[in-house]
Structure formats: C-alpha cells, structure tokens
N, C-alpha and C positions, 0 to 999 in steps of 0.2 A: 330178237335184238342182239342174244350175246352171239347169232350166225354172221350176224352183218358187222360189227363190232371185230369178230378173229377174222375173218374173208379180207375184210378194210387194211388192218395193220398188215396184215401176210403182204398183202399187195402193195402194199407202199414201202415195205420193208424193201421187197423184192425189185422195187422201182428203186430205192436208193444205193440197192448192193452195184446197180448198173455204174455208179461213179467210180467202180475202182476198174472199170474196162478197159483205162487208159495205157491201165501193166503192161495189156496185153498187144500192144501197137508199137511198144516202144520198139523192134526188131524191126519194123516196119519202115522201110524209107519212105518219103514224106511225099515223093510224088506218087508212087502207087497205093497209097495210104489215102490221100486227094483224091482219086479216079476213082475209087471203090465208094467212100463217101459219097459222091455225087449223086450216085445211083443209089445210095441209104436215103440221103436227101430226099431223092424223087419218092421212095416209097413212103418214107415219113410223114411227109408234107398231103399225100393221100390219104393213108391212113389218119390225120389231123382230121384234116377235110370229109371224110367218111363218116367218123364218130361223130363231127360237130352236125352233119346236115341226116345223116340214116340213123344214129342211136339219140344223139343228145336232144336236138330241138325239136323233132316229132315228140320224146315222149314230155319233154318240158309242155308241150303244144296240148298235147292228151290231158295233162295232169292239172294246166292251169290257166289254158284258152292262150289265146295269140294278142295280149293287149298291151300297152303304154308300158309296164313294168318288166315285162319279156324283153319289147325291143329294147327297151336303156338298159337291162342287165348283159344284153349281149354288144351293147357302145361300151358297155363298164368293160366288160372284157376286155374290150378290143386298146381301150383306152391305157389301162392299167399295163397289161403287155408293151404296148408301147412307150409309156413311162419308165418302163422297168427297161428297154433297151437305151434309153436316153441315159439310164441311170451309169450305167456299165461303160458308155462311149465318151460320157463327157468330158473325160479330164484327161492329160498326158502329161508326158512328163521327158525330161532330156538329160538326167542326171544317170550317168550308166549304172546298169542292173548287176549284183549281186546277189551269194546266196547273205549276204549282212544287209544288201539293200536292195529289194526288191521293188522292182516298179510299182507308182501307184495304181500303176490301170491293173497289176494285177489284184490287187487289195480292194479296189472296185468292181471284178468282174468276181470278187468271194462275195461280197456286199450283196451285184446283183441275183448272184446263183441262190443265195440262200432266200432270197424275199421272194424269188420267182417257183424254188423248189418247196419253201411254205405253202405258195397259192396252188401249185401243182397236187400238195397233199389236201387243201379245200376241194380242190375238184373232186380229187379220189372221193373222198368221205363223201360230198355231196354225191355222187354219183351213185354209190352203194344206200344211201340214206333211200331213192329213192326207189332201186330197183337192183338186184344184184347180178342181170345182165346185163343193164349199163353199165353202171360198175366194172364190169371187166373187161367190156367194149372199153372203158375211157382208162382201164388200167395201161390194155394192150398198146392205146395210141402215146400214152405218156412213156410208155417202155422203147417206140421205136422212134418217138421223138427224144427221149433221153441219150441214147447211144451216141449218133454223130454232137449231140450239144456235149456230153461226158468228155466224150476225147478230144474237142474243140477244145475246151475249159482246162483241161489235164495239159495241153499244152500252151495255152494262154499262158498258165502258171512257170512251166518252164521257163517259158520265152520269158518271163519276169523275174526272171533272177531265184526262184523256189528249186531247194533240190528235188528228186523224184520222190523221195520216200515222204519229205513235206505235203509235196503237190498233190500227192493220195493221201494224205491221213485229212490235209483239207477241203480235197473235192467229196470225204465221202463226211464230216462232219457237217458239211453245207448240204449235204444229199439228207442228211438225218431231219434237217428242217421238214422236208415231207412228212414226215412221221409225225410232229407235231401240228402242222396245219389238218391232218387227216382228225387224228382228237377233236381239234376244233372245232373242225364241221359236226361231227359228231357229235359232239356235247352240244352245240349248237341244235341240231337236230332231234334233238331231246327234250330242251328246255324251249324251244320257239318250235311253231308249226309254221307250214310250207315254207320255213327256210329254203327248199330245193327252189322253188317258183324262182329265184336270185342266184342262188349257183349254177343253174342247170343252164340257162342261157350264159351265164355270165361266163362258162368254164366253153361254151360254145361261140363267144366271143374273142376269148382268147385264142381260143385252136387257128380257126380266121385268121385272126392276127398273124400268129406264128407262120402258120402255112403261108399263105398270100403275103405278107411283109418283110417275110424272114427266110425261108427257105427256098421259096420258088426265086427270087431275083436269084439267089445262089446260085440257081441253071444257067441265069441269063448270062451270068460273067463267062461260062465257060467258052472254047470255041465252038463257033456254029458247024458241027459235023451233022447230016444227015442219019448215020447213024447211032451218035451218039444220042441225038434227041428223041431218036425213036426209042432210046433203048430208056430213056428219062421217063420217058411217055409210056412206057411197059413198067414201068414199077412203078410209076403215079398211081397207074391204072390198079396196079397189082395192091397198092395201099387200098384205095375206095372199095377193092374187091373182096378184101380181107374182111374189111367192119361190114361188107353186105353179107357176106358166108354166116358172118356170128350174128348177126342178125336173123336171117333163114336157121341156122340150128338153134337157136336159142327160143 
C-alpha cells in the first residue's frame, strides 16, 4: 500500500512539474515552435490511444468483465472531457487585455486546466490502485499528452494579458490540482472496493475523447503535404508503439 501510495505522488508530482515547460519555448519563434508541436501532437494522441485500448480497458476487461457499467464509465469519460472543453471555450470577451486586465478566456482556460489536471490526477491514482504497470503506462500517456497542452495553456495566458513569471507560477499551481485528485482516488481506493471497475474505463474514455476530439482534428487543420502526413502517421504510430513496448516489458 505505502509502494503504491509514493510510485502515485512521485508520478503525478512529476506530471505537474511538466507545466513549467513553457520557460523553456519562450526563445522559440512561434512558427517553428507550431511545426514541431504538430508532430508532439501526432505522438500524443497515439500514445492516448495505446494506453486507453492496450493498458487501460483490457485490464479494466480482466478485472471486472465487459458489462453496462464499463461501457457508461467510458461515455462518462468521454462526456466529462468534453464538458470540460465547453467549459474553457465558452465565453470572450472585447475589452483589451492587460497585465491589470487580463482576458476572461484566460481565467477560464485556469478554471478548465485545474478541474481537467484534478481528473488527470484521478486517473493517475486509479490506475496505480489497480496495477502498478498501468499506472505508469497512464503516467507516461498523461506526461506526453501534458507537454503540447502545458505550453499551449503557458501561452493562452500570455496572449491574455498575464505577465511570464504570473503565467508559470499559474500554470504550475493548476498543475498541483493533479496531486490532489491523485489522494483522491486513493483514499477513495481504500475506503470503497472496486472503485477502479469506474475509473479504469472512465480515464479510458477520456483519452478517446482527447485523442479523437481534440488532437487529431489538430492534424487535419494543417496543410495537406504528403510528407508531412506521413511524418504525423510515424509518430502516431511511434505513440501506439511506445504503450505496446511497456506493455511486452512489463
């Protein structure tokens, strides 16, 4: 218990240290910064999709059969992720942006990161709750899906009027929420059985979501270059390919 309990916090810690990654872009001009993302994109979005279909819902499948409460936990996912980008998108605003007044879309997009980086840390803990190579299969997918949303969000805030030293001390205070959904699930996990039977799809419903909803249309914006797609298509690949490896060593 107290293995699964330090492995959980280590890795969610280490999931939240990911929001101060944005420092390190700033040098970056924005179109070469774009073109490389792309390709984070493509591998993320596999990696999503790897954990959710090769670690997550086989062993959900193993542990607690394929019936009526699996599939609504992975609708729940799916549902919930998509709420949570409703939540971020819905409101604008035309009042120009300062560091005295910052946009409201960016005080929405702390809102959404934090309710989405709490559920990010339910995942964790469930996942470790029920196996500790899941666990670091759904560590690894929330690590490569964190990076491009980190420095998205890192400049969300910019663009909204926050100076730089604000926009990090906020992206990584809303990253700390992980840390507390992770407890959660855990304490959770303690006091209720097969708590996981609800997370374990439900964090596989999410991924879904994110992947298919949210990062692959990302591709589709781009120009249609032959080799740009293939090269999208090689780190998709290279994401799916990663959760099968730790899957085989594990």
């Amino acid at each position: 218990m107290f293995e699964v309990w330090g492995i959980s916090l280590l890795s969610v810690f280490v999931v939240s240290l990911i929001s101060l990654i944005g420092v390190f872009t700033i040098p970056i001009k924005g179109e070469r910064l774009g073109k490389a993302l792309l390709y984070f994109v493509s591998f993320s979005a596999g990696a999503l999709l790897g954990d959710a279909f090769i670690h997550i819902m086989p062993e959900a499948i193993k542990q607690y059969g394929f019936g009526i409460l699996v599939s609504l936990s992975i609708l729940a996912g799916m549902m919930v992720f998509f709420v949570m980008e409703k939540l971020i998108h819905w409101r604008h605003c035309h009042v120009p942006t300062s560091e005295s007044h910052p946009h409201p879309f960016a005080y929405m997009n702390l809102v959404g990161d934090t309710v989405h980086n709490f559920i990010d840390g339910l995942i964790i803990g469930g996942s470790y709750i029920v196996s500790i190579p899941v666990g670091v299969a759904t560590t690894v997918a929330v690590i490569l899906h964190e990076i491009p949303q980190e420095i998205g969000d890192f400049g969300v805030l910019l663009h909204g009027g926050f100076s730089r030293r604000k926009a990090l001390a906020l992206n990584f205070l809303t990253a700390l929420t992980a840390v507390a959904g992770t407890i959660v699930a855990l304490m959770a996990g303690y006091f209720m059985q097969n708590v996981g039977m609800f997370l374990l799809p439900f964090a596989a419903g999410g991924f879904i979501y994110i992947a298919s909803a949210d990062l692959i249309p990302e591709l589709h914006k781009d120009s249609v270059e032959l080799r740009k797609s293939l090269l999208q298509l090689v780190f998709f690949a290279l994401g799916i390919g990663i959760m099968l490896t730790m899957l085989v060593l594990g």
